[in-house]
C-alpha positions in Angstrom: -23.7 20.4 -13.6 -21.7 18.6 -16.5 -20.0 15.4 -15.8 -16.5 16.4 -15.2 -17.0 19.2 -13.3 -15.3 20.1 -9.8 -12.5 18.6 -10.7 -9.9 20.6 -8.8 -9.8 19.8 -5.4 -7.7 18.8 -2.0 -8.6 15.6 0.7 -7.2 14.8 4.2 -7.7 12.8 6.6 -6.3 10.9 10.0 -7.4 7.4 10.9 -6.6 6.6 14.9 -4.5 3.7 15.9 -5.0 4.6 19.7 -8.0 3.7 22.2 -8.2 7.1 23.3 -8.5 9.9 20.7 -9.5 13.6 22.1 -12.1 15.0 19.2 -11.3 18.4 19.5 -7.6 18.2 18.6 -8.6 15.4 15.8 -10.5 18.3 14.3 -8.0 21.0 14.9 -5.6 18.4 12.8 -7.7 18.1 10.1 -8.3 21.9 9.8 -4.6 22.6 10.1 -3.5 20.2 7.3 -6.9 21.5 5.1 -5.0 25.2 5.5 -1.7 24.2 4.8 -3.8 23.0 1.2 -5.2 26.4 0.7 -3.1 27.6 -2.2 -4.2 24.3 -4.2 -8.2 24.7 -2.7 -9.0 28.1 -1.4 -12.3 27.4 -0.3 -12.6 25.5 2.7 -15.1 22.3 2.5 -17.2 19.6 4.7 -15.7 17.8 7.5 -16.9 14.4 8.8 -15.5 13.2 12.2 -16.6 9.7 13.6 -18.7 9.0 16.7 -16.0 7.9 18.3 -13.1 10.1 16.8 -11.3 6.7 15.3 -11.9 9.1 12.0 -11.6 12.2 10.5 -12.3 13.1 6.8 -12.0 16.7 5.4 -11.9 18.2 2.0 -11.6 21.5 0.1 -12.8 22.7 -2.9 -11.2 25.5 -5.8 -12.1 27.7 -7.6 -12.4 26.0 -10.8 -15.2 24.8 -12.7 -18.4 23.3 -10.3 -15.8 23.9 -7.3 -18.2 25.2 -5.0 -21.2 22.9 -6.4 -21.0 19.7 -3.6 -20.1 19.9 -0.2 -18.2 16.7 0.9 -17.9 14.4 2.5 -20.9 12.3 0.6 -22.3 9.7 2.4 -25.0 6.7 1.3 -28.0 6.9 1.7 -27.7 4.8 5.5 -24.7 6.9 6.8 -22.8 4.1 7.0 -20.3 4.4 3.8 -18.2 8.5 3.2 -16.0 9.7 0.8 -13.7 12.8 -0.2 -12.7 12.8 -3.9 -10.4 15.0 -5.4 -11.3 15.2 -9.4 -14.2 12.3 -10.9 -13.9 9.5 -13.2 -14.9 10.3 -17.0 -17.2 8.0 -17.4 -19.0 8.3 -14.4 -22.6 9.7 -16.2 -22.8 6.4 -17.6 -21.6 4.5 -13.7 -24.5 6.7 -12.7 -27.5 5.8 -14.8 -26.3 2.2 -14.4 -26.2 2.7 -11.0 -29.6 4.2 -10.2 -31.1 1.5 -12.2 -29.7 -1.3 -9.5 -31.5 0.8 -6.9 -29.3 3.7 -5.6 -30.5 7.2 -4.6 -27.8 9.8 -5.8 -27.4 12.5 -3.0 -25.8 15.0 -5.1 -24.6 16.0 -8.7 -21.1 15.2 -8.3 -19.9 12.4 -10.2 -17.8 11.3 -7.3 -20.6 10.0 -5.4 -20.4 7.0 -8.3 -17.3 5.8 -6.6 -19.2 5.1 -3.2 -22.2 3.5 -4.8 -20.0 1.5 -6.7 -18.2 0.7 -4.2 -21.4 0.1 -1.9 -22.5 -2.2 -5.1 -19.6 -4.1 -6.0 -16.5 -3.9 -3.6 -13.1 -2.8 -4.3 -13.1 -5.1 -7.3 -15.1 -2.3 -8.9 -12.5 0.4 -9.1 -11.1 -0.9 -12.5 -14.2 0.4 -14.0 -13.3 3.8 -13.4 -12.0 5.8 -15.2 -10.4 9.4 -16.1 -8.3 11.4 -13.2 -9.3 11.1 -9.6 -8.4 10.2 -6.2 -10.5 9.4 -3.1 -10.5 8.1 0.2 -13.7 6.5 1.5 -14.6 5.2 5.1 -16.7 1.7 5.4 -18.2 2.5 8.7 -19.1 -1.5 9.2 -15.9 -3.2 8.2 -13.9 -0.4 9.8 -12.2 -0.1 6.7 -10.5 2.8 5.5 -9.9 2.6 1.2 -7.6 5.2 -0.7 -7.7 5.2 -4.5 -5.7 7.0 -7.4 -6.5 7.2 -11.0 -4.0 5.1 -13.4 -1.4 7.7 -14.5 -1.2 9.6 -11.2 -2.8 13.0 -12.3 -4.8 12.7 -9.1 -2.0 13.2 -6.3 -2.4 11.1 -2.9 0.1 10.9 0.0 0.1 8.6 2.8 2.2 8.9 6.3 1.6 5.5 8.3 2.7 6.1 11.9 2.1 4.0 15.0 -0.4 5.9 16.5 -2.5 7.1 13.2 -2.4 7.0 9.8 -2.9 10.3 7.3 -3.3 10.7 4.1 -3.8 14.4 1.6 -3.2 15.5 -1.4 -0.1 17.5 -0.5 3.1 16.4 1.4 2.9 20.0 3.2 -0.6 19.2 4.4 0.9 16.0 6.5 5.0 17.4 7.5 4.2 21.2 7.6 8.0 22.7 8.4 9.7 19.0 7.6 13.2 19.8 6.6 14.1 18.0 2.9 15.2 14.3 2.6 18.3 13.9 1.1 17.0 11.2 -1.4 14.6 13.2 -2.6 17.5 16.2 -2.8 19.8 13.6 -4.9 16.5 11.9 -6.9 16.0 15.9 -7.8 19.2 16.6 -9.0 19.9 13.6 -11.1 16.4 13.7 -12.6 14.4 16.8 -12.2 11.7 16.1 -10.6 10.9 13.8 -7.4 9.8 10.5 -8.5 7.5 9.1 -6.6 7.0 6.9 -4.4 9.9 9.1 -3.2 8.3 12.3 -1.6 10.2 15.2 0.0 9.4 14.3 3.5 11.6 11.5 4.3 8.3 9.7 6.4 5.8 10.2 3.0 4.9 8.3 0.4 2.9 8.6 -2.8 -0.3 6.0 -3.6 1.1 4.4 -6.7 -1.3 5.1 -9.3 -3.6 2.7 -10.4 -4.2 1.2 -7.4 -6.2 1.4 -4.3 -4.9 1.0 -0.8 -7.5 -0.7 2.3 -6.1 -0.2 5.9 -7.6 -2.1 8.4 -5.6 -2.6 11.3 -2.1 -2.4 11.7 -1.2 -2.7 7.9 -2.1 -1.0 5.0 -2.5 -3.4 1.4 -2.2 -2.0 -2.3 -3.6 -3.9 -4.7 -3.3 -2.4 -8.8 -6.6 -2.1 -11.0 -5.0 -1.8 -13.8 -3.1 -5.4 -14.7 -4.9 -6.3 -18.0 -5.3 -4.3 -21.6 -8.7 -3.4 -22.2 -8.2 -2.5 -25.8 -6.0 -4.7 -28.4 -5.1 -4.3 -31.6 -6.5 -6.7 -34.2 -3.3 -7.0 -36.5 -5.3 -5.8 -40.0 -3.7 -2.4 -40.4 -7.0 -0.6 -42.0 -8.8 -1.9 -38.9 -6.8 -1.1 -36.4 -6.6 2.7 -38.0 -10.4 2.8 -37.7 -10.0 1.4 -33.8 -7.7 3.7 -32.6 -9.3 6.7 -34.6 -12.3 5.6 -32.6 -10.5 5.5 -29.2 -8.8 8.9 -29.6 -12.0 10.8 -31.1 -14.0 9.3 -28.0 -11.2 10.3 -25.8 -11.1 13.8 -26.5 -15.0 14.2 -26.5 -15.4 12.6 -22.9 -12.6 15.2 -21.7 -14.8 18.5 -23.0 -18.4 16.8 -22.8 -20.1 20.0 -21.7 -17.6 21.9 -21.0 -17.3 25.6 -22.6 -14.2 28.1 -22.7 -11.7 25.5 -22.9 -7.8 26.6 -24.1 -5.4 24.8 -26.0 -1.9 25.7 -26.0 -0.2 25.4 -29.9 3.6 24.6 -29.9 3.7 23.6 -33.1 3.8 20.0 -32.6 0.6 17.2 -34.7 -0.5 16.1 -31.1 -1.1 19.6 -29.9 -3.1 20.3 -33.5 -5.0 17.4 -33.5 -6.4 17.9 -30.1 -7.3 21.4 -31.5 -9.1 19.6 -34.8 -10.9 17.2 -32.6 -12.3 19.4 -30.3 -13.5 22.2 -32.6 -16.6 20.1 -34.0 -18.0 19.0 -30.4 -17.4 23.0 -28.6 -20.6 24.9 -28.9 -18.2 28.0 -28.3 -15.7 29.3 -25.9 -12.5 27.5 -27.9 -9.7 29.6 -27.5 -6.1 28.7 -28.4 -3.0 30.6 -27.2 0.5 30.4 -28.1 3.7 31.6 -26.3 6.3 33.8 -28.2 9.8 33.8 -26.1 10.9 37.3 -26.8 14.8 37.9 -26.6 16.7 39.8 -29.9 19.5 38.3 -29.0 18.7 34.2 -29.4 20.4 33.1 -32.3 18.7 33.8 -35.8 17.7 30.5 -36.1 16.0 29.8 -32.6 14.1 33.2 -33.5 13.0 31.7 -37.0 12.0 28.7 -35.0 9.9 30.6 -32.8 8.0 32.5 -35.9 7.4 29.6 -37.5 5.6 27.9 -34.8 3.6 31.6 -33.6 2.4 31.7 -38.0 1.7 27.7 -38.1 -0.4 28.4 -34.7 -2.7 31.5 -36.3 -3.0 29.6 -39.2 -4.4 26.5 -37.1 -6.5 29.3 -35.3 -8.0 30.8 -38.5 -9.0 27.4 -40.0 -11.1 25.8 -36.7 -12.1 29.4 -36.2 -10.8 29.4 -32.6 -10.4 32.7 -30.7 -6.3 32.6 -30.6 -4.4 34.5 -28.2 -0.6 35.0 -28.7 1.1 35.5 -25.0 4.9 37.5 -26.0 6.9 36.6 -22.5 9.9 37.9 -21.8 12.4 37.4 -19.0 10.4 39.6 -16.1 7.2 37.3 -16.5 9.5 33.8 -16.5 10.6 35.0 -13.3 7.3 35.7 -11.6 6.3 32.4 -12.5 9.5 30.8 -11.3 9.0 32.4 -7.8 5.4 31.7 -8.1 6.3 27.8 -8.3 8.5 27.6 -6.0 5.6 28.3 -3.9 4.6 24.2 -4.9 4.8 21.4 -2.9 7.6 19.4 -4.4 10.1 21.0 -6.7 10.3 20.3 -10.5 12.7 22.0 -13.1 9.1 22.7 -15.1 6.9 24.3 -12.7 8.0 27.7 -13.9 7.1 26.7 -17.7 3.7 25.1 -16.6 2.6 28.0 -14.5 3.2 30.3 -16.8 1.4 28.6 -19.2 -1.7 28.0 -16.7 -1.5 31.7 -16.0 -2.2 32.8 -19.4 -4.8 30.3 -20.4 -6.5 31.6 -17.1 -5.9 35.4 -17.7 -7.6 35.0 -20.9 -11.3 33.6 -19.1 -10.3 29.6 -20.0 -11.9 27.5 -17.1 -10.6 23.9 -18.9 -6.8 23.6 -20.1 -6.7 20.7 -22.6 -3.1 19.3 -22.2 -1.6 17.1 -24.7 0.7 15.4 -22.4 1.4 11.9 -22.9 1.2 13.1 -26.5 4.5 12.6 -28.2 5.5 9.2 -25.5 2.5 7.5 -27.0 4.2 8.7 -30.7 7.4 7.6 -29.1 8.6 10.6 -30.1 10.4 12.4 -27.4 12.2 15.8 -26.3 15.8 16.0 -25.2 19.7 15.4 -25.7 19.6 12.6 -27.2 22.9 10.7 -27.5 22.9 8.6 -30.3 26.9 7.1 -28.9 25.5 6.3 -25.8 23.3 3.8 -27.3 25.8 2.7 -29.7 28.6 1.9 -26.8 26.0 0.2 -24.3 25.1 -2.6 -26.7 28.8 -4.0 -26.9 30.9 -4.8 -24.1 34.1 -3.4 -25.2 32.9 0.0 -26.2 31.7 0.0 -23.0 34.1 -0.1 -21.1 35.8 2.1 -23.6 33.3 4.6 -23.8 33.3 4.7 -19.7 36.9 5.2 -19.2 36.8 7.8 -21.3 33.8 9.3 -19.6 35.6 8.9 -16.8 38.4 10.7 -17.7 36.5 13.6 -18.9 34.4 13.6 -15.7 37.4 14.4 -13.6 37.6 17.6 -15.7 34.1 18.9 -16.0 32.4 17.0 -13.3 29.1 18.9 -14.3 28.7 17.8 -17.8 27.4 14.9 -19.8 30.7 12.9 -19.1 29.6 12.5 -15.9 26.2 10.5 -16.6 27.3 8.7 -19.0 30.3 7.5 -16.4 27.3 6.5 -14.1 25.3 4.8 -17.1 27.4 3.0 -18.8 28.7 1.1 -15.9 25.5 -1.4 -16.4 24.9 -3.7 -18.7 21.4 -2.3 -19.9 22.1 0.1 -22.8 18.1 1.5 -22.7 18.8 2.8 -19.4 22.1 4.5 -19.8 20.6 6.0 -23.1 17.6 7.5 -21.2 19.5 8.5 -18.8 22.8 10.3 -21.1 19.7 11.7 -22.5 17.3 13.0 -19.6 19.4 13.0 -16.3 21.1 16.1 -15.4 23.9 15.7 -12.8 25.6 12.9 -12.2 27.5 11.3 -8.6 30.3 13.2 -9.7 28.4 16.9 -9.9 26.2 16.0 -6.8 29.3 15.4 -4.7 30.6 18.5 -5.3 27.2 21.0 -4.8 26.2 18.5 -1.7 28.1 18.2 1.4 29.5 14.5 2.1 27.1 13.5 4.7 24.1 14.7 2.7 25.3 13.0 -0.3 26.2 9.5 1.4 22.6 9.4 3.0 20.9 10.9 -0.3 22.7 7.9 -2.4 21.8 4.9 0.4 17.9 6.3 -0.6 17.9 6.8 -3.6 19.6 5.6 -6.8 19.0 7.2 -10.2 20.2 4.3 -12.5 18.4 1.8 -10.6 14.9 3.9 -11.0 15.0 4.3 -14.5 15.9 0.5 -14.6 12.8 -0.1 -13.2 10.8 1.6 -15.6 12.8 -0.1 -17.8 11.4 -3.1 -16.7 8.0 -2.8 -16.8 7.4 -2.3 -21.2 7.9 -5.0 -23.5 11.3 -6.4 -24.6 10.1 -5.7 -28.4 10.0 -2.1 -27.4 13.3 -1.1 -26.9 14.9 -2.4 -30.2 13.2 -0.4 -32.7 13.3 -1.3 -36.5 15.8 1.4 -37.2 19.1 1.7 -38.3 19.6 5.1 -36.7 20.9 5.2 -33.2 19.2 8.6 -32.5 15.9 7.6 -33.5 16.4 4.2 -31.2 17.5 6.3 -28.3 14.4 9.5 -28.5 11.8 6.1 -29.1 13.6 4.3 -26.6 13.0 7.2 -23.9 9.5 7.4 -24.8 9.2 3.6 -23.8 10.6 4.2 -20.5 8.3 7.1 -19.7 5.5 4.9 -21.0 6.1 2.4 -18.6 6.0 4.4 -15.7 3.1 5.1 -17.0 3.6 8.7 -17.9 3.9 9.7 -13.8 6.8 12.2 -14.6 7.4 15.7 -13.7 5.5 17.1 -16.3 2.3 15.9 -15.7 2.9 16.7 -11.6 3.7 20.0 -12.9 0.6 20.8 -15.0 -1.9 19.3 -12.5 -0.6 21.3 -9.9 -0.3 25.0 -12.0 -4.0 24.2 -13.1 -5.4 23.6 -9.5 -3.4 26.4 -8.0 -5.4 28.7 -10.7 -8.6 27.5 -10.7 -8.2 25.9 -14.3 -9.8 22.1 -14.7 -7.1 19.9 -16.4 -7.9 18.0 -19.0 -5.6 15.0 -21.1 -7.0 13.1 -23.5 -4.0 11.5 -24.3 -4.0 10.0 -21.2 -6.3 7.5 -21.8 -5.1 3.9 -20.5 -7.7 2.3 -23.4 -4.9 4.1 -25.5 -1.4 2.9 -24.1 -3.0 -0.6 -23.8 -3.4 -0.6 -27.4 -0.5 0.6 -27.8 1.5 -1.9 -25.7 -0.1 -4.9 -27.6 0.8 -3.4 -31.0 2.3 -6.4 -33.0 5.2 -4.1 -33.9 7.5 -1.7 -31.7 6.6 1.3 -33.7 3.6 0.1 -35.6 1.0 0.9 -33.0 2.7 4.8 -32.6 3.3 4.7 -37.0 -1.2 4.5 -37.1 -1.4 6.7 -34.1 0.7 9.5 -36.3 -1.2 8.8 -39.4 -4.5 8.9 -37.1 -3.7 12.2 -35.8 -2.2 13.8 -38.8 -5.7 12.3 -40.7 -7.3 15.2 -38.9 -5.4 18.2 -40.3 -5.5 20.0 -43.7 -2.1 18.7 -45.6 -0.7 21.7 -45.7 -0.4 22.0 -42.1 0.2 18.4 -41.2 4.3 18.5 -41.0 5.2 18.8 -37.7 7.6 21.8 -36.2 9.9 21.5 -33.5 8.3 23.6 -30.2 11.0 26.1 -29.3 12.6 26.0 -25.9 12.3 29.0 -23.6 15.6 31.3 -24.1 16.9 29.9 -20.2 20.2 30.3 -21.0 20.4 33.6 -22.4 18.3 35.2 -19.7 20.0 33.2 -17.0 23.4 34.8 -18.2 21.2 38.7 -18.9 17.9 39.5 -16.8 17.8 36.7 -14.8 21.3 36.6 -13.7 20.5 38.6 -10.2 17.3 36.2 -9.4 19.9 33.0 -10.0 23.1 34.3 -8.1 20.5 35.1 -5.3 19.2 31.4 -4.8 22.5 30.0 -5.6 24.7 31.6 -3.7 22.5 32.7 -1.3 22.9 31.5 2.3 22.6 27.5 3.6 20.9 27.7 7.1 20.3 24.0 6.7 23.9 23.1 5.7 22.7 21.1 2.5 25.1 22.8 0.1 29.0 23.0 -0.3 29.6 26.3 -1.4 32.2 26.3 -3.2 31.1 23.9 -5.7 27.9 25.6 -6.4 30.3 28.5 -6.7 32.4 26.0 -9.3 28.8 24.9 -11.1 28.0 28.6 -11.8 31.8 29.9 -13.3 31.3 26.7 -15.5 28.1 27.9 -16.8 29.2 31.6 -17.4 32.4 30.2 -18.9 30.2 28.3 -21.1 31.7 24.9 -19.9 28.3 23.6 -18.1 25.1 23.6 -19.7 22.0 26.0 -18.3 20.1 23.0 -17.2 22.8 21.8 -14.6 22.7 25.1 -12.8 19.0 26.0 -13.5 18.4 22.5 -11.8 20.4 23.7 -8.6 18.4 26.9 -8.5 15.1 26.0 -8.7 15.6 23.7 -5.7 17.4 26.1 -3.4 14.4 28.3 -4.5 11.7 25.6 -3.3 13.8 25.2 -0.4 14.1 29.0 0.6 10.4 28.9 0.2 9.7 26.4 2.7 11.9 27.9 4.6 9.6 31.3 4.3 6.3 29.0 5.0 7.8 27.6 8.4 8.1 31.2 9.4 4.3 32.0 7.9 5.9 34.1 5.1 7.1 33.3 1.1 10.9 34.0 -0.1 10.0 37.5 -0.8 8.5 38.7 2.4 4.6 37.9 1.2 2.1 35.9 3.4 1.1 32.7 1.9 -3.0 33.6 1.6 -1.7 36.6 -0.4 0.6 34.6 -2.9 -1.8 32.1 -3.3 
């Protein structure tokens, strides 16, 4: 089996905090959460339950790639070390051979099993050798030490409830709360932003494992420490050796992620990142390259969105025809967005991009792909990012008095369109820091004025005491270099898109998107693969002796790889949302958002107010679309605390 394989996977497990612990229902627990994984891992896995029942581990496999190759939990070779792992490090063929040389006796072909050797060899001080995407848990029988692990951007999720009488931990926040109604943080955190940032879960009682770290509970308190505090790549400062370097980095990258690997898909949207990975690729494949692009079909988009669209769909076959890949071209139109939107509402948090990424995952996978290679984290390492960027915002923050200018009249022009960008920016610009009311102007959706009027007051008062958007994107704020956010530019726009990219950078890339592409891939049997998420890369990247100088050789790296006449980059066109939302979708929408409240989240009447803005063309698509993909998710957990999905289907049959 290649390294990299069975990469798609789900873990649980319950450690007692009691003296008396009956074994039969510790097992029935275990099997219960395992089920409620089943639409990430159908096929049910090994379970390993302690002499004593202080201990359960179980785990489940997919039906990707090697998923039904190792049947875990691995143990050592005395019994006295296990481990479940969901994915494998990257490097771990070399861990191995290194590995075997000190002495150790491999039970199986999985290159998880490096993590307990290494482990067994070294300690926990170990884990900042690995790397790639994974997360484990592993059991040390003699120091009664239970030791949870997540790879550094978070591909790998891992979720922890820490009770009095036992601590759990899976890869889904179902699999722990099955039937938990929503927290109102996460609601609010949703709303304002998207997605559900994490450590915030849905479950009020849940957290995430921060990525990069590991977490050892023994006893009453759990402990994270990070592996990831120091750069294990730096730039040299002599520009024509630090091309070579990172050309090195990137070209090693993307050869680890499809070492051995055949039919692997790459999605073409027009954009150098996306190209390159296709240019990289195409000499290490022996076959089995396909590339696939998606074609939004509605006459009635403006002529220059539908230009937009050709252009990308003729710069893709072009890119097809000249790396000889097999290319598909997927034409979707409004009936097979919605599947897909009803299909990921089926997830287990909600994210305004599950729909997009499904659909994407479903036609990589339709075509006979078993690898998707992503280029996420592509365009935050360019610090070029996506959105509506507000070059003002930017402008106003830096300066006192057009502050408080700016938010007055925000303000003001809140109180009339309490759904718009007025009301961000009346949030944002009340700080001093002008990076995060720019990232937020430009990524946030609704702001404390909107959300008061589509909550109800008491779900809005607790959802704002748990959760505060400004304050989050502060802290990303906080964790990139100073030199970062003050680009050598004179154009406002450009220091507001780069500025953006910093932020997402120093949350180490663990946004929605990347949440929404592991979890489409696993629930489709597709192993993910993103080279551009390789921390040897943003390390570099973060020492760079410049803001942009490190992302201006990363460019000139990437765009070294393509013919010239197809090195210009195009702008990806957006799926046509809005015009289906107001056309073919329109029925689907109404039904979610105006649909009934059994759980008295929602005030009616402004929901009622958020959708006559939109068809009056006073509130933007995304501001209701955000609203109606979460009462979706939430009708659909709804549906799985009855046994049945929003449209009358059984769960094992959706899945």
């Amino acid at each position: 089996m290649p390294a990299g394989d069975a990469l798609m996977a789900a873990i649980t497990g319950i450690l007692s905090r009691t003296a008396t612990v009956d074994r039969e229902a510790l097992a029935t627990a275990l099997a219960s959460a395992g089920d409620a994984m089943r639409r990430r891992a159908p096929i049910e896995g090994g379970m390993a339950i302690a002499y004593d029942a202080s201990i359960g581990l179980a785990h489940r496999a997919s039906e990707g790639p090697g998923g039904e190759a190792v049947l875990q939990p691995l143990r050592n070779e005395s019994g006295t070390l296990w481990l479940v792992a969901d994915g494998e490090p990257s490097n771990a063929a070399d861990l191995r051979l290194e590995l075997i040389g000190a002495g150790h006796r491999f039970q199986s072909s999985s290159g998880s099993e490096v993590i307990l050797h290494l482990y067994e060899h070294e300690g926990v001080a170990a884990f900042e050798r690995l790397t790639g995407a994974f997360a484990f848990a592993l059991w040390d029988r003699e120091q009664r030490q239970l030791v949870l692990g997540r790879d550094r951007f978070g591909e790998k999720p891992l979720f922890v409830a820490d009770g009095a009488e036992r601590f759990a931990f899976a890869s889904e926040v179902q699999a722990l709360v099955p039937g938990a109604s929503i927290a109102a943080p996460a609601i609010t955190a949703f709303l304002a932003l998207g997605y559900v940032p994490e450590p915030l879960t849905v479950a009020p009682t849940i957290r995430a494992v921060a990525p990069g770290t590991f977490v050892r509970v023994r006893g009453a308190r759990p402990r994270g420490e990070s592996f990831w505090d120091h750069a294990s790549a730096q730039p040299s400062g002599h520009r024509a050796a630090d091309r070579v370097a990172l050309g090195r980095l990137v070209r090693e990258s993307v050869q680890a992620a499809v070492a051995g690997e055949e039919d692997v898909g790459i999605v073409l949207d027009g954009s150098v990142t996306r190209a390159a990975l296709l240019a990289l690729v195409s000499p290490t494949l022996a076959r089995g390259l396909r590339t696939h692009t998606l074609v939004f079909d509605t006459p009635s988009r403006p002529a220059r969105a539908r230009r937009a669209t050709y252009a990308v769909a003729a710069r893709a076959r072009t890119l097809a025809d000249w790396f000889r890949s097999d290319h598909c071209e997927h034409h979707v139109g409004p009936a097979e967005f919605a599947a897909a939107f009803e299909a990921a509402a089926a997830g287990d948090q909600p994210s305004i991009g599950a729909a997009l990424a499904h659909l994407t995952a479903a036609y990589v996978s339709g075509s006979g792909d078993r690898v998707l290679l992503a280029g996420i984290g592509g365009s935050e390492l360019l610090g070029v990012g996506r959105g509506r960027w507000s070059p003002w915002a930017w402008r106003a923050s830096r300066r006192a008095s057009s502050r408080t200018l700016a938010r007055a009249l925000a303000r003001i022009a809140a109180r009339v369109r309490p759904f718009g960008g007025a009301g961000r920016a009346a949030d944002a610009l009340g700080g001093t820091d002008a990076i995060a009311a720019a990232h937020f102007v430009a990524r946030g959706l609704l702001g404390s004025r909107g959300i008061a009027r589509v909550l109800r007051l008491e779900v809005a008062a607790e959802a704002q005491a748990g959760f505060d958007a400004l304050a989050y994107v502060r802290t990303l704020a906080s964790r990139v270099p100073e030199a970062a956010f003050l680009p050598a530019t004179r154009s406002a726009r450009d220091a507001a898109v780069r500025v953006a990219a910093a932020i997402e950078r120093g949350g180490r890339l663990t946004f929605g998107r990347l949440r929404d592409v592991e979890a489409a891939a696993a629930a489709l049997g597709l192993a993910l693969r993103t080279p551009y998420l390789d921390h040897r890369l943003c390390d570099w990247l973060d020492a760079a002796t410049s803001p942009r100088g490190g992302a201006t050789l990363l460019d000139e790296v990437l765009a070294g790889t393509l013919p010239p006449p197809l090195r210009a980059p195009l702008r990806p066109p957006a799926p046509p949302i809005d015009a289906w939302m107001r056309a073919e979708l329109r029925p689907l929408v109404e039904g979610y958002l105006l649909g009934d409240d059994p759980e008295e989240l929602f005030v009616r009447a402004g929901v009622e107010e958020l959708w006559r803005g939109f068809l009056a063309r006073r509130v933007g698509w995304r501001e209701a679309w955000t609203v109606a993909v979460l009462r979706a998710w939430i009708a659909a957990r709804r549906g799985r605390r009855r046994d049945t999905g929003p449209r009358g289907v059984r769960d094992q049959d959706a899945a």
